[in-house]
C-alpha positions as CSV (number, residue, x, y, z in Angstrom):
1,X,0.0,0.0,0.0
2,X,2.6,2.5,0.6
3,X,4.4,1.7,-2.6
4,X,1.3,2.3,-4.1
5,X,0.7,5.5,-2.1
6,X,4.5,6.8,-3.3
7,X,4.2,5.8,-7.0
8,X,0.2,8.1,-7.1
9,X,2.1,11.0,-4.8
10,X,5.1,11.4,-6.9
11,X,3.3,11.3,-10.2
12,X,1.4,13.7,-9.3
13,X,3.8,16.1,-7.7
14,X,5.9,16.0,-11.1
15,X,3.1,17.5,-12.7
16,X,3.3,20.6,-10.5
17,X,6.3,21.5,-12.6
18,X,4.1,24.4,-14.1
19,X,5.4,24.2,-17.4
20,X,5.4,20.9,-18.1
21,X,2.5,20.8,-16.3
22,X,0.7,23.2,-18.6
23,X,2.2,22.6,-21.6
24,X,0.8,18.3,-21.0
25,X,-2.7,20.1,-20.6
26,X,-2.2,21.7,-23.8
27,X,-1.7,19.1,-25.7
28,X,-5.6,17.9,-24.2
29,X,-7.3,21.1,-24.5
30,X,-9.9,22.0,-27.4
31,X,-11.9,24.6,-27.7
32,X,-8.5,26.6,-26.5
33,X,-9.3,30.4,-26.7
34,X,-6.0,32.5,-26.6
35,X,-6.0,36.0,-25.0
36,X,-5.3,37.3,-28.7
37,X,-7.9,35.9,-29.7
38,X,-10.4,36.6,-27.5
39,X,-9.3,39.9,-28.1
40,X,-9.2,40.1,-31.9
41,X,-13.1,38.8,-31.2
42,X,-13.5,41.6,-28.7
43,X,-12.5,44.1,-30.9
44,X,-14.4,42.6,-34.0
45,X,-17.8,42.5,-32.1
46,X,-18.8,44.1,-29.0
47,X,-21.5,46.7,-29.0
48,X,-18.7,49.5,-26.7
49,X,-16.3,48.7,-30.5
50,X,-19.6,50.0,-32.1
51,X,-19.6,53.0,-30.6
52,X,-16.3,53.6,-30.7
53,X,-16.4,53.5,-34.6
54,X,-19.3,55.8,-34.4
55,X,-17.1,58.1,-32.8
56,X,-15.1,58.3,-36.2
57,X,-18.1,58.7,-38.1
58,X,-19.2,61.6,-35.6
59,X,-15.9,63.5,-36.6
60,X,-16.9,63.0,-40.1
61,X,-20.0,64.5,-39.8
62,X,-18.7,67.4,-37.8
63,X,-16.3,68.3,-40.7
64,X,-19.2,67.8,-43.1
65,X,-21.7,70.3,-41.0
66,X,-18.4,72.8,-40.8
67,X,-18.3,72.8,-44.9
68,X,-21.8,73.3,-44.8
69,X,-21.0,76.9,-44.2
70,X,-19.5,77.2,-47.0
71,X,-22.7,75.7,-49.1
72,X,-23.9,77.9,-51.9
73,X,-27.4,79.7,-51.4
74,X,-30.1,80.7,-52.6
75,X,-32.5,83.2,-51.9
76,X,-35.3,85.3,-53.0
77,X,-37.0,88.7,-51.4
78,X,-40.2,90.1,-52.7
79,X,-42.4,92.6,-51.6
80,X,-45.5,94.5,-52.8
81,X,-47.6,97.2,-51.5
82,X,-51.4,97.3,-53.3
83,X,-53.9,99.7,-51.9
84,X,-57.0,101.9,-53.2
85,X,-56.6,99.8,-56.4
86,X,-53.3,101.3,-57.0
87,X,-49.9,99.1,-57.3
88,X,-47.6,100.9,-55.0
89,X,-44.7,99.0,-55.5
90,X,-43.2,95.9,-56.1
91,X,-39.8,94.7,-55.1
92,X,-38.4,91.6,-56.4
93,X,-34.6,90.2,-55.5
94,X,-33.4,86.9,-56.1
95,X,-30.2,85.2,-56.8
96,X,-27.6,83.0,-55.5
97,X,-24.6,83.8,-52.9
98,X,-21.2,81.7,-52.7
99,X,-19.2,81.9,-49.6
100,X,-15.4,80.7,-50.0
101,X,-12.8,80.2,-48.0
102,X,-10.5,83.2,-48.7
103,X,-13.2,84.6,-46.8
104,X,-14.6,86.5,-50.3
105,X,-17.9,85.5,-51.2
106,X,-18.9,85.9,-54.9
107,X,-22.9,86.8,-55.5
108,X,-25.1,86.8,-58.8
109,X,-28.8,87.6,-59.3
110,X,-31.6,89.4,-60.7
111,X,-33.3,92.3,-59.7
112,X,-37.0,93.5,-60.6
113,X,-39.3,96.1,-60.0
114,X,-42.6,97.8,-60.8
115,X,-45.6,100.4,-59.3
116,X,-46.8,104.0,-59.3
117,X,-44.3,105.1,-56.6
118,X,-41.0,103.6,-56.6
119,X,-37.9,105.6,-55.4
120,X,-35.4,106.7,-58.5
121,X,-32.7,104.6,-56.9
122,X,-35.2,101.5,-57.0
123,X,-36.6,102.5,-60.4
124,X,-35.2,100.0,-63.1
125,X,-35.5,98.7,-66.8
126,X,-38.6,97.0,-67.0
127,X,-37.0,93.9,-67.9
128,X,-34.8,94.4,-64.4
129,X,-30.9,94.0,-64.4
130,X,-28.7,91.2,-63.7
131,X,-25.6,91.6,-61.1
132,X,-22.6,89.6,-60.6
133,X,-19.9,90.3,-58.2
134,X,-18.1,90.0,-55.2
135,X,-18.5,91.1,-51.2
136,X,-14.3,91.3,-49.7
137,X,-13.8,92.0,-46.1
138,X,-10.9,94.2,-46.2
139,X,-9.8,94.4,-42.8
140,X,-12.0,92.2,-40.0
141,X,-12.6,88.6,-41.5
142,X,-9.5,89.3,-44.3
143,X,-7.6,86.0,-42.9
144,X,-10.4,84.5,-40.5
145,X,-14.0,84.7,-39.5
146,X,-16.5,82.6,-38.0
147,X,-16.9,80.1,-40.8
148,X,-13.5,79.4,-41.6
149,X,-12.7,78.9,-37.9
150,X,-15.4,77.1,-37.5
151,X,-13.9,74.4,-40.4
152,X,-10.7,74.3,-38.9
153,X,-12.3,73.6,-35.6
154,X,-14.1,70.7,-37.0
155,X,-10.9,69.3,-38.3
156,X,-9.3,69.4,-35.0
157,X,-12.8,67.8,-33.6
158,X,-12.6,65.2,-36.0
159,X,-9.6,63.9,-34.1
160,X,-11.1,64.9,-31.2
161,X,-13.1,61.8,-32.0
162,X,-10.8,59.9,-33.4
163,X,-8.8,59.9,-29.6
164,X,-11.8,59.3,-28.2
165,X,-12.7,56.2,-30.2
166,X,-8.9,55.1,-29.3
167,X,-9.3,55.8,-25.3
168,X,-12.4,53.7,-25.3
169,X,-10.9,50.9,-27.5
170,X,-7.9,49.9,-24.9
171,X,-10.2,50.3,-22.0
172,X,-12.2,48.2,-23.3
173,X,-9.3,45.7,-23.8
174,X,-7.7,46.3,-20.6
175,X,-11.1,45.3,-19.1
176,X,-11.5,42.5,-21.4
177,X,-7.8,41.3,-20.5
178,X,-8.8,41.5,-16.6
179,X,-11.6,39.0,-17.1
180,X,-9.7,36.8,-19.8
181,X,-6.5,36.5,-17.2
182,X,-9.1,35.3,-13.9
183,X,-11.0,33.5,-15.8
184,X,-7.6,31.7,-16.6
185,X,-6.4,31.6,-13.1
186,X,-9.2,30.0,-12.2
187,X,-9.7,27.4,-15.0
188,X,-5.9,26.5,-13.3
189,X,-6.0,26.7,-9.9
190,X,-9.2,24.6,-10.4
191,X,-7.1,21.5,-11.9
192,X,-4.8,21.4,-9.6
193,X,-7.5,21.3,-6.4
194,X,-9.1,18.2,-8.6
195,X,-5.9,16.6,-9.1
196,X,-5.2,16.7,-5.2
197,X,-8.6,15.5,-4.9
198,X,-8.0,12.8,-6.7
199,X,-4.2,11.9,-5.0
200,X,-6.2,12.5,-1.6
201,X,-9.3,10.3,-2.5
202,X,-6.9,7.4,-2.7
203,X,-5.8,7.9,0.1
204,X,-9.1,7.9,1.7
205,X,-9.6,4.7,0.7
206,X,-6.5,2.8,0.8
207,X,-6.1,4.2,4.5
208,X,-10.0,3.4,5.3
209,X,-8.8,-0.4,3.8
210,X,-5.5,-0.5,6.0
211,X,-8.1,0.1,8.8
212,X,-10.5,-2.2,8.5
213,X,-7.5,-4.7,8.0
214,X,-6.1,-3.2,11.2
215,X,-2.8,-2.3,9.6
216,X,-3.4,1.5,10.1
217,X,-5.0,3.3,13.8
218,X,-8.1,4.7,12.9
219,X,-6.9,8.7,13.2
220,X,-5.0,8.1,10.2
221,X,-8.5,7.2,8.3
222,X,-9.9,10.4,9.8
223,X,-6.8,12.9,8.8
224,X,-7.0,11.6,5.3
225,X,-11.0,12.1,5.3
226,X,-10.5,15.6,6.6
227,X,-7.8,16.2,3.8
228,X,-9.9,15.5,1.5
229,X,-12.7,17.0,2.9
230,X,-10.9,20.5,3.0
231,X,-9.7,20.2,-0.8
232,X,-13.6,19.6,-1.9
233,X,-14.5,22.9,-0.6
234,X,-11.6,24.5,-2.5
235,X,-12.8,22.8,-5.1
236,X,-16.4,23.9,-5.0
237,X,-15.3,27.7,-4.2
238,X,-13.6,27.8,-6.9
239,X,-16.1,26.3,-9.3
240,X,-18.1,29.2,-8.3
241,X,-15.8,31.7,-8.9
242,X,-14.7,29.4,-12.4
243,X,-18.2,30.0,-13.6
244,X,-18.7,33.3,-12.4
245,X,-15.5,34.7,-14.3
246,X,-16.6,32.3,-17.5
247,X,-19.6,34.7,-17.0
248,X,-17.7,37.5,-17.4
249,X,-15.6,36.7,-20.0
250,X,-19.2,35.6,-22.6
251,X,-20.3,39.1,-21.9
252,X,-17.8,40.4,-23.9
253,X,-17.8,37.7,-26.6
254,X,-20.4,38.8,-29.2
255,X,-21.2,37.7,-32.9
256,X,-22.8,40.3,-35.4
257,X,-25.7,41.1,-33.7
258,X,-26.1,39.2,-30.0
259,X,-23.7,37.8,-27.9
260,X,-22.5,34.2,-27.8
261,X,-23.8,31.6,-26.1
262,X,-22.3,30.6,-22.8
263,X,-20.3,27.0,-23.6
264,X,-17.3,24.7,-22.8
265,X,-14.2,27.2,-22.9
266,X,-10.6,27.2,-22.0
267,X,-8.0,29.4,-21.8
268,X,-4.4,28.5,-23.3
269,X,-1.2,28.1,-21.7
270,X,-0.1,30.7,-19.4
271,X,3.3,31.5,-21.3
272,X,5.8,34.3,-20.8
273,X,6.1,37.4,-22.8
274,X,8.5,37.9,-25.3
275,X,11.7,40.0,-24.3
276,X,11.5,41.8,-27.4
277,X,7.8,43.1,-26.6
278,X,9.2,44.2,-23.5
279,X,12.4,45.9,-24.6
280,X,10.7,47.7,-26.9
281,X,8.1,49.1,-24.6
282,X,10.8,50.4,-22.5
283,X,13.1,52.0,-25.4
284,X,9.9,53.7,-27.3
285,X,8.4,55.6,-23.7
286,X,9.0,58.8,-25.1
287,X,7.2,58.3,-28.2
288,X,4.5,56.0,-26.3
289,X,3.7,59.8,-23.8
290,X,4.0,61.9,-27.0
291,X,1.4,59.9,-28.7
292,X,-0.9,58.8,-25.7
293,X,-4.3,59.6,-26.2
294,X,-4.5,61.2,-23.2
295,X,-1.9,64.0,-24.3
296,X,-3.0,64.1,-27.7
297,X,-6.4,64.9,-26.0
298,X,-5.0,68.2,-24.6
299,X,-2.6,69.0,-27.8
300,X,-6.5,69.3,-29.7
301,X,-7.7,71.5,-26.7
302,X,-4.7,73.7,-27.6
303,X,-5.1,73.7,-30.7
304,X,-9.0,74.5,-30.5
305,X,-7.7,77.5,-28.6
306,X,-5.3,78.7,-30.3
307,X,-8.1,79.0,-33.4
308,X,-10.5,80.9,-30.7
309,X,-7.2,83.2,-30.1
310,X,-6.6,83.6,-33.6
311,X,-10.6,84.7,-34.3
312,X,-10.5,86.9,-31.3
313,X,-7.6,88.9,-32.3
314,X,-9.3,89.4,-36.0
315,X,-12.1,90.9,-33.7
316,X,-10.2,93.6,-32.5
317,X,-9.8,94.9,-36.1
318,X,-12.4,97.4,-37.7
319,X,-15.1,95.7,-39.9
320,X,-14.4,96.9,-43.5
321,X,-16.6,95.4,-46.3
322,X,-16.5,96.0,-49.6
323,X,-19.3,95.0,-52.0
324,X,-19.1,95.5,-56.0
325,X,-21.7,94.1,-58.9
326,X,-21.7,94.6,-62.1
327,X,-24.7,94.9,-63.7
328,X,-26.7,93.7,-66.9
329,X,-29.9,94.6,-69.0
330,X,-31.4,91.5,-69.6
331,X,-32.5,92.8,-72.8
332,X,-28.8,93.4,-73.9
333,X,-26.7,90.9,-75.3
334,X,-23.6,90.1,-72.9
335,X,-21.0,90.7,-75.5
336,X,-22.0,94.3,-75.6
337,X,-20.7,94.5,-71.9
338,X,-17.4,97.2,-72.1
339,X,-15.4,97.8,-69.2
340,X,-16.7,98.8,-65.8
341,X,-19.3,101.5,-67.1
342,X,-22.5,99.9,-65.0
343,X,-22.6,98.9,-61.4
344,X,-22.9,99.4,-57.9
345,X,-20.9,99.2,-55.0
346,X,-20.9,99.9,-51.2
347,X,-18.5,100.4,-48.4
348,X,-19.4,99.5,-45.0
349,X,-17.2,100.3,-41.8
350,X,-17.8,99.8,-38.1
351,X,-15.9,100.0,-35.1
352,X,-16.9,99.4,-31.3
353,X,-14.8,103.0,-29.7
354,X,-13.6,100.9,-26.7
355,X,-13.5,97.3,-27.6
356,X,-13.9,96.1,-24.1
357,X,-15.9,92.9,-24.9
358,X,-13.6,91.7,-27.8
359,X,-10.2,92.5,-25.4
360,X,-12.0,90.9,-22.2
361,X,-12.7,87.6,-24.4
362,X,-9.5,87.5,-25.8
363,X,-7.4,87.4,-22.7
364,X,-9.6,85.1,-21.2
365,X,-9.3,82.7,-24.0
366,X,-5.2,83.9,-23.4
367,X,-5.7,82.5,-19.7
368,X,-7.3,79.1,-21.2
369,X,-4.7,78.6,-23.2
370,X,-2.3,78.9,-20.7
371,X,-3.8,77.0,-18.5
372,X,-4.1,73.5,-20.3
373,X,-0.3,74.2,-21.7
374,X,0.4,73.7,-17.5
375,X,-2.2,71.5,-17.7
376,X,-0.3,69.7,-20.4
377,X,3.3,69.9,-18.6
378,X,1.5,68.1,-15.4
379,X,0.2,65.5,-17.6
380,X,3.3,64.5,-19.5
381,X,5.0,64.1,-16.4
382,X,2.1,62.0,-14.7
383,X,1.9,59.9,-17.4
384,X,5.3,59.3,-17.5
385,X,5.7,58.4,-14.0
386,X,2.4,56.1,-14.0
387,X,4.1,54.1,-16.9
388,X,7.4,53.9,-15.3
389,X,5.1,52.6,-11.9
390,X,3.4,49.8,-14.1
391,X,7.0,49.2,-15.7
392,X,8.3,48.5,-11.8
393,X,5.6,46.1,-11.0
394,X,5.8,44.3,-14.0
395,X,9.3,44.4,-13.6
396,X,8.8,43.3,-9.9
397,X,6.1,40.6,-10.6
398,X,8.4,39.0,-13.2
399,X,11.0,38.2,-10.2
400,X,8.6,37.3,-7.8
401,X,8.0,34.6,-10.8
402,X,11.4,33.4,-11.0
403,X,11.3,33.1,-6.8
404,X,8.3,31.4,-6.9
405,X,9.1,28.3,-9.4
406,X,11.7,27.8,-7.4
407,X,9.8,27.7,-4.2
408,X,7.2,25.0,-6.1
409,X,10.2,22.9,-7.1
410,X,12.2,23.0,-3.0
411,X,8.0,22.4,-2.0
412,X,8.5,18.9,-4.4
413,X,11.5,17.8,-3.4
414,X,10.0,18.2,0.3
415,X,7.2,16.2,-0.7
416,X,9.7,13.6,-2.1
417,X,11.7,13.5,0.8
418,X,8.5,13.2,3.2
419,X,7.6,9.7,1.1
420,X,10.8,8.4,1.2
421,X,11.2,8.9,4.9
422,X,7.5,7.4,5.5
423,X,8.4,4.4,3.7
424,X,11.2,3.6,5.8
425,X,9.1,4.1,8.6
426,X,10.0,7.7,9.9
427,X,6.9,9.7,8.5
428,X,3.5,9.7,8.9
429,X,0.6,10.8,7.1
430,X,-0.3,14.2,8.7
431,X,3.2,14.9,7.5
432,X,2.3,13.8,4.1
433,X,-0.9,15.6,4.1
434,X,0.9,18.6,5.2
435,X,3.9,18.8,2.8
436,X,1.2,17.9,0.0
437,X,-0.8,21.1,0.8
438,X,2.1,23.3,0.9
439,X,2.7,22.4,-2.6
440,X,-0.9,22.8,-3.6
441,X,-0.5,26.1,-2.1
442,X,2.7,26.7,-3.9
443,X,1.1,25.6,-7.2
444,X,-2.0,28.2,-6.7
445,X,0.2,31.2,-5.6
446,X,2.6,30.2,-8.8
447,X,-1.0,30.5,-11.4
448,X,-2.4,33.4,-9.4
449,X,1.3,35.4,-9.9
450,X,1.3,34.2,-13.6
451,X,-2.0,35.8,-14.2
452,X,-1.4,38.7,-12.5
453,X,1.9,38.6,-15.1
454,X,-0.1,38.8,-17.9
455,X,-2.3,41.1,-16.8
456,X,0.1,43.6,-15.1
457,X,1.7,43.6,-18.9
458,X,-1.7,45.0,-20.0
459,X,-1.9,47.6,-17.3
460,X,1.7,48.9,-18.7
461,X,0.6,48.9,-22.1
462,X,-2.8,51.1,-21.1
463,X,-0.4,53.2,-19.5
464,X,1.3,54.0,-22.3
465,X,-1.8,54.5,-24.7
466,X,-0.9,52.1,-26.8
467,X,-2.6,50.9,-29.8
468,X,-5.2,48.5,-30.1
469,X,-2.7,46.7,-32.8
470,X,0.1,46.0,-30.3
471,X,-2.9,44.3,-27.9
472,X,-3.7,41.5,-30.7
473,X,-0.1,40.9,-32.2
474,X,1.5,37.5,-31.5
């Protein structure tokens, strides 16, 4: 019997080697679901992807609503006065005006009139006149005004959007990776309770044998029951918190239109992470904080300011506008048209004397702009430092890993040691039992430090802002 008892112990202490261990339940595994994968699926599927894509498409749109200003338009004005049987007047202006983005807008249309008592200035041929020209603001709205800033604010928005998009994509995965790496943990830590139910099962029943034999005192019988007893309810905790993570991770599976159905799923080997992938995080940190979302974030707030400063200082100018039209008897032929002879033009100017409300909003807008360039200093720095935090406990966890597979193998060889010494008569089986549980302990600590490996390598990369691509890649 205790040949019996060392030849089911050691076999399954050698699988608590956790590679070999893992790479043997690899080879077993289907239905296997690797964190890239699940990923790739996240990303392909989930409702939150959805809306980040609408994001995109909501920074089309605003650039599409900015042009808009810019739309040619139409427009007609007409206007009669009839009374005591007597046509007054009658007014009638239509045409079409085209704004540009030099900030001149050319115009074209046709004017008409008729009645008993028109003004001479409103008194035309009675087929009307054609015009054709062009309104310039010479001084105010020369390099900028309201619709071109406007455009050039929806450009910035539209990558407003974009960053947006990004910032919600690798939360989403960071999230996703947190319920991918305990669902993992779990799945592991499960297998190697049921192994150790299994080892301590058998020895239930070979010791309840020895007993009723009377080879073996019955207190032996009862230490093995309560060993065995004590791994069950490991085992049934954690088949709760197994299927509550499986939970989890199916809420963020989806197909095209619903989510997929809850089945039989396992992760894949807990494996290490390339040093390359690592290396390279660490050599590209500058360019990681220079393109993080979160700094690109306040780069567009500058720049959204800087457009507002920019409008606000045209403000302080003079308005100056400058209309001229040619005109055209419709009767004539257009070829008869000779220099400049018929037209009209205007000049409009206007000036606030003290200019308090364009100077008051300017330097405001000054003080905004000042503030998110500290605001930006501050964040470059925090950033920094938050990446360099998750690069130290990565860093940090990785030895702890190195520590810790050694501490599995020294619990082994104890284990080892303890069978040899109990077959020559100088053990017992609380001993056993004890050294057996220090390695199942060793062997849980070792899958909950792997996950929290894998996962801490996902916190460094949210850190840095990476992108979405670098979470999928092999």
């Amino acid at each position: 019997m205790i040949s019996k008892l060392k030849h089911i112990i050691i076999s399954i202490s050698y699988l608590f080697l956790f590679n070999s261990y893992l790479q043997a339940q690899e080879t077993l595994i289907s239905d296997q679901l690797s964190e890239q994968e699940f990923l790739s699926l996240v990303m392909e599927n989930h409702p939150l992807i959805q809306q980040a894509r609408n994001l995109r498409e909501m920074g089309d749109f605003a650039v599409l609503a900015a042009k808009g200003n810019f739309d040619p338009e139409l427009f007609s004005k007409n206007k009669q006065k009839y009374y005591d049987q007597k046509n007054y007047y009658q007014y009638s202006e239509s045409g079409i005006s085209l704004p540009t983005r030099t900030g001149i807008t050319f115009q074209g249309g046709y004017d008409w009139t008729a009645g008993e008592y028109l003004s001479n200035e409103a008194t035309l041929p009675n087929d009307g006149l054609w015009y054709a020209g062009v309104s310039v603001p010479v001084l105010q709205g020369l390099f900028i005004d309201d619709r071109r800033a406007a455009l050039q604010t929806a450009f910035v928005d539209r990558r407003v959007f974009e960053n947006e998009a990004q910032l919600l994509l690798i939360d989403i995965l960071l999230e996703g990776s947190n319920y991918y790496w305990q669902f993992a943990k779990f799945q592991y830590q499960k297998r190697v309770i049921e192994d150790a139910i299994e080892l301590a099962t058998d020895n239930f029943q070979n010791y309840k044998t020895s007993y009723e034999q009377g080879d073996k005192p019955a207190i032996d019988t009862l230490e093995a029951s309560i060993q065995l007893q004590n791994l069950t309810i490991q085992n049934q905790q954690l088949a709760v918190d197994l299927a509550n993570a499986k939970l989890n991770l199916f809420s963020f599976l989806w197909g095209k239109e619903q989510p997929i159905e809850e089945s039989e799923l396992k992760a894949s080997a807990i494996n290490n992470i390339s040093q390359n992938k690592i290396d390279s995080l660490r050599a590209n940190l500058p360019i990681f904080i220079q393109e993080h979302p979160a700094i690109r974030e306040s780069e567009f707030k500058i720049q959204r300011l800087q457009i507002e400063n920019r409008l606000k200082k045209e403000k302080l100018k003079p308005k100056l506008n400058l209309e001229y039209n040619l005109l055209q008897d419709p009767a004539g032929n257009i070829s008869e048209i000779q220099g400049l002879d018929n037209y009209k033009w205007g000049l409009s100017f206007s000036m606030p004397l003290f200019l308090r409300q364009s100077r008051g909003e300017l330097r405001m807008n000054e003080i905004k702009l000042e503030n998110t360039n500290f605001e930006l200093q501050q964040k470059q720095l925090s950033i920094r430092n938050k990446a360099r935090q998750y690069e130290n406990t990565f860093e940090n966890i990785t030895q702890q890993l190195e520590t810790y597979q050694n501490i599995v193998i020294q619990y082994e060889s104890l284990l080892k040691a303890e069978l040899r010494k109990f077959e020559i008569g100088e053990s017992s089986i609380f001993l056993i039992n004890y050294r057996q549980m220090s390695l199942v302990n060793a062997r849980m600590k070792y899958i909950e430090l792997q996950a929290k490996y894998r996962l801490y390598y996902r916190q460094w990369l949210h850190s840095l802002g990476a992108k979405p691509e670098l979470w999928v890649e092999n």
